[in-house]
Structure formats: structure tokens, C-alpha cells
C-alpha positions in Angstrom: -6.0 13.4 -96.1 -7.4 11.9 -92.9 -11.1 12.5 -91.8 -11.7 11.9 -88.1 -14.9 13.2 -86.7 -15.2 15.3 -83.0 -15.7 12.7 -80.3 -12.6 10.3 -81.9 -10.5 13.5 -82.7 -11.3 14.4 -79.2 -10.3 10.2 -78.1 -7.3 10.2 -80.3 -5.6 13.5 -80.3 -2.3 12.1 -79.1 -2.1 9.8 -82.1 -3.5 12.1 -84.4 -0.9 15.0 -83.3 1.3 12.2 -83.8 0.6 11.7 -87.4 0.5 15.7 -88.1 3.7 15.5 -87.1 5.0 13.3 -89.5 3.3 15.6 -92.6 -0.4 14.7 -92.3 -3.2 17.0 -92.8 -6.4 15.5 -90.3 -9.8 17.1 -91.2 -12.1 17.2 -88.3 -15.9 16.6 -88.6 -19.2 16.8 -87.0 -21.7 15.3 -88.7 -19.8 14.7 -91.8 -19.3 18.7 -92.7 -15.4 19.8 -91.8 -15.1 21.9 -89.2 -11.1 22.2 -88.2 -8.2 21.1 -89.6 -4.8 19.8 -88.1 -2.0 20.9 -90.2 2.0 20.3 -89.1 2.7 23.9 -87.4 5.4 24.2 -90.7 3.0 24.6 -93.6 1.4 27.6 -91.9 1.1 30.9 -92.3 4.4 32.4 -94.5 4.5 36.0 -93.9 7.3 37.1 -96.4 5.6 34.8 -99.4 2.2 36.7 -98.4 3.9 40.2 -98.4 5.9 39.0 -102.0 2.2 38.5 -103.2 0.5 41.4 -102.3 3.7 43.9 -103.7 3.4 41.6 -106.8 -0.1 42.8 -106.6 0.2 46.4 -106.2 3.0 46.7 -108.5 0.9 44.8 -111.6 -2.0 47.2 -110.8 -0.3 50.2 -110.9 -0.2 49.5 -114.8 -3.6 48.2 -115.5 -6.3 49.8 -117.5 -9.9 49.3 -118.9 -10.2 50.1 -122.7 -6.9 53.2 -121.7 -9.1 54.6 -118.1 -6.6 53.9 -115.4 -8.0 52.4 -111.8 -6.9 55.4 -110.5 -9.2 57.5 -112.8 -12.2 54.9 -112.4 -11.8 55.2 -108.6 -12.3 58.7 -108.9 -14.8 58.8 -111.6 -17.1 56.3 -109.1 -17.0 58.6 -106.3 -18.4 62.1 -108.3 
């Protein structure tokens, strides 16, 4: 991974974009902490793998207990 900081990202974003666009991830930095980073605009966001989690999620949870006290139970019991 490539670590530019503000004033040369802000100099070289033509080449940079250039080089995200071949696959590289550019971090930018001010003062040596990251602030931003450049990723191709392909390994973003995947809305049907995140929505394929969270029912993975829901479904594993609807059979999940604490020593036999389903959530459902402990949900209730915390709000009396």
C-alpha cells in the first residue's frame, strides 16, 4: 500500500488516480496519521454480500441461547 501525504496527494492526484486504477490502494496522510484512502471504485461497497451477512446473522441468532434462556427471553427479561 502507498502512503502519500495531503499537499503531494493534492500535487499528484492525476498519477495517483492513475495507479488506483490499476488495483492500488493510496493512503492519504497529514502529519503521518491516515486520513482518506483511494481505493479502485470496484472493491467498494457490495450490497448483496453485506445483505448475505446480515441474514446469515439473523438466521444464526434466531437459535442461540445462554446456559437454555433464548435472546428473545433475555431481551424481555432486561426490560421488566
Amino acid at each position: 500500500m502507498i502512503s502519500v501525504g495531503v499537499f503531494d496527494a493534492k500535487n499528484r492526484l492525476t498519477a495517483l488516480l492513475d495507479e488506483v486504477e490499476t488495483g492500488a490502494e493510496i493512503t492519504i496522510t497529514r502529519r503521518g496519521k491516515p486520513i482518506a484512502r483511494l481505493i479502485p471504485a470496484t472493491a467498494g461497497f457490495n450490497r448483496e454480500a453485506a445483505r448475505r451477512t446480515a441474514d446469515a446473522l439473523i438466521e444464526a441468532s434466531h437459535a442461540a441461547t445462554l446456559d437454555g434462556i433464548s435472546i428473545a427471553d433475555l431481551i424481555a427479561e432486561g426490560r421488566r
